[in-house]
C-alpha positions as CSV (number, residue, x, y, z in Angstrom):
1,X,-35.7,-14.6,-6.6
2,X,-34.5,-11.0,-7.1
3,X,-33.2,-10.9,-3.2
4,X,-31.6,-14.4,-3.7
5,X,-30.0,-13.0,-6.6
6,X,-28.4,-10.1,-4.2
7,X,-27.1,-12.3,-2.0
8,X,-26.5,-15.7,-3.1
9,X,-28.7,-18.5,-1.2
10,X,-28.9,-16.5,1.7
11,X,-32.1,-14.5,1.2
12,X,-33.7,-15.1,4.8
13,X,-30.9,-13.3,6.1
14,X,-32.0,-10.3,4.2
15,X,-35.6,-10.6,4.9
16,X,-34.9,-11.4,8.3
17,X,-33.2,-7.4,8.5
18,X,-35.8,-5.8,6.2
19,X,-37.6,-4.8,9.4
20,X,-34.4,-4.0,11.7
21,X,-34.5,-0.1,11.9
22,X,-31.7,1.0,13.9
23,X,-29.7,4.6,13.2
24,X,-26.1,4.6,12.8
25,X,-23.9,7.6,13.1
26,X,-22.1,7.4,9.9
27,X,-19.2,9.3,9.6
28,X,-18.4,10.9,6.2
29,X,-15.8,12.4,4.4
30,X,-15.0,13.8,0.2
31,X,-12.8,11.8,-1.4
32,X,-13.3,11.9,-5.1
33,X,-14.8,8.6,-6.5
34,X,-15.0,7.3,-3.0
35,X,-17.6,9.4,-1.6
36,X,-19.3,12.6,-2.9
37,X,-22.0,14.6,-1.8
38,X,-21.3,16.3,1.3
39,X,-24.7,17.8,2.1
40,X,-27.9,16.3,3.4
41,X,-29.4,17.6,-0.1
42,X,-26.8,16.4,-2.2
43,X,-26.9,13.4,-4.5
44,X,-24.5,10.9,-3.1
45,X,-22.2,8.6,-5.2
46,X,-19.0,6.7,-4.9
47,X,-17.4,3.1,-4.5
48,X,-17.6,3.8,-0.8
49,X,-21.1,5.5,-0.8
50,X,-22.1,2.3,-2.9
51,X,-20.6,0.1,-0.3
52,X,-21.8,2.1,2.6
53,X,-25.4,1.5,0.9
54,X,-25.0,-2.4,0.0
55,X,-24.9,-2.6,4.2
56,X,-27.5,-0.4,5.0
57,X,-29.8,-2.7,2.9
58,X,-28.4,-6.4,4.1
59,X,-28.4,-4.9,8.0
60,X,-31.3,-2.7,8.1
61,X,-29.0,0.2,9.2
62,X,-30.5,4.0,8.1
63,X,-27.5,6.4,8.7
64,X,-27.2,9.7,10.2
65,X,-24.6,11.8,8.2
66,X,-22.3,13.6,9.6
67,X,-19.5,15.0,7.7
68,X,-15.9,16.4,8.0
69,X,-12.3,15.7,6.9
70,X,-11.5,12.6,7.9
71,X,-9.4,13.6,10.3
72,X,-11.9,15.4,12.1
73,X,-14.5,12.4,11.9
74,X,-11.2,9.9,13.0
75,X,-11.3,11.6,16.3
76,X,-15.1,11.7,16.4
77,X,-14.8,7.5,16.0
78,X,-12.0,7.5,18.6
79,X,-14.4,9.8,21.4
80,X,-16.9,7.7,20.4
81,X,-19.4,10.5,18.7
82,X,-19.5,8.8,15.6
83,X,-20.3,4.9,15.4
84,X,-19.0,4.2,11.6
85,X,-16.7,5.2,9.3
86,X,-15.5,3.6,6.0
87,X,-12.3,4.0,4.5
88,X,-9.8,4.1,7.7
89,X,-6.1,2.7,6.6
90,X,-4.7,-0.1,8.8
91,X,-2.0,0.8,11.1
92,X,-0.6,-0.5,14.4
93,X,-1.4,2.9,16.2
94,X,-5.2,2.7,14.8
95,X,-5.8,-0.9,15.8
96,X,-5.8,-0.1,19.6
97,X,-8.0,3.0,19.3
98,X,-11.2,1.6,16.8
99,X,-12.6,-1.6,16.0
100,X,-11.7,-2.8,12.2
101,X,-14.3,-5.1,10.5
102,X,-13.0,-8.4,9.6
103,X,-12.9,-7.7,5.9
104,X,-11.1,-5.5,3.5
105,X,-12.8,-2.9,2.3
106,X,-10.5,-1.6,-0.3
107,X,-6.1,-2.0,-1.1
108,X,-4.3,0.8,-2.3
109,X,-0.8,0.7,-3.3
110,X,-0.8,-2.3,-1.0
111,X,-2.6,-0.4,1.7
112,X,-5.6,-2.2,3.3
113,X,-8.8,0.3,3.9
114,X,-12.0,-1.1,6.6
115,X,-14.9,-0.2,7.8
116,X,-14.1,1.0,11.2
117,X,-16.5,1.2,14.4
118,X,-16.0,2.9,18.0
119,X,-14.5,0.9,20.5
120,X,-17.8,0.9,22.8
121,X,-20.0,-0.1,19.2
122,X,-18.9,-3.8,19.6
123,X,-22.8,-4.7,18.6
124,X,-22.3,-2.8,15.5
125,X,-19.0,-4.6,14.9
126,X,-20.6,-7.7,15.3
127,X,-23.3,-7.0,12.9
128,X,-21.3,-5.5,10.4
129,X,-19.0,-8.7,10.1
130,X,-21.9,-10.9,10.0
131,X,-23.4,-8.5,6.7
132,X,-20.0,-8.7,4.9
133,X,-19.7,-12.4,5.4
C-alpha cells in the first residue's frame, strides 16, 4: 500500500526497478535551496536534491557525484563525462548540444529548468521520461 501510495496505481513499476542497479554520473552544483551539500560527507538537501532522489528510487539509479559550478559540469554533460544534470535552463543554443527530459523540472520568472542528459545517454533519456511520467 505504502509504494502505491508513492506512486499512484502504478506500484509494479516501482518494484519492477527496485532491483535495477545501474550508476549514473550525476552532475552537481550549489545553489541555495536547490542543492546543498557539496562533499561526498556532506548532508545533502534541496528541491533539486529532493527531486534528484524521488528518481533515483522510481528508476533504481545510485549516482556518482561529481561536483562543480555549473558551468563547469555544462561542459562535462556536453563532452559527455557527466551523464545527468538537473536544473539546465532551456535555450535554443542548449537544445542541440544535451538531451532535455520531456518534463519541466522547475519555472523561474517564466524560465523553464530540466533534467538534462548527454547526447550519447539516449538510454538514460529514455528511462528518465518513462520515471517522470
Amino acid at each position: 500500500m505504502f509504494l502505491a501510495f508513492l506512486v499512484g496505481n502504478d506500484a509494479s513499476a516501482v518494484e519492477d526497478n527496485l532491483f535495477e542497479d545501474q550508476t549514473v554520473r550525476l552532475g552537481y552544483f550549489y545553489r541555495p535551496s536547490f542543492q546543498e551539500g557539496m562533499q561526498d560527507d556532506e548532508q545533502k538537501n534541496g528541491f533539486g536534491y529532493e527531486y534528484l532522489q524521488k528518481i533515483s528510487y522510481l528508476s533504481g539509479w545510485r549516482y556518482e557525484y561529481v561536483y562543480g559550478t555549473f558551468e563547469t559540469l555544462f561542459e562535462k554533460l556536453k563532452s559527455g563525462e557527466i551523464d545527468i544534470l538537473a536544473g539546465v535552463r532551456d535555450t535554443k543554443e542548449r537544445r542541440g548540444l544535451v538531451n532535455f527530459s520531456d518534463f519541466i523540472m522547475s519555472q523561474e520568472d517564466g524560465e523553464n529548468y530540466y533534467i538534462c542528459t548527454a547526447k550519447r545517454r539516449t538510454d538514460l533519456l529514455k528511462k528518465l521520461n518513462s520515471t517522470l511520467s
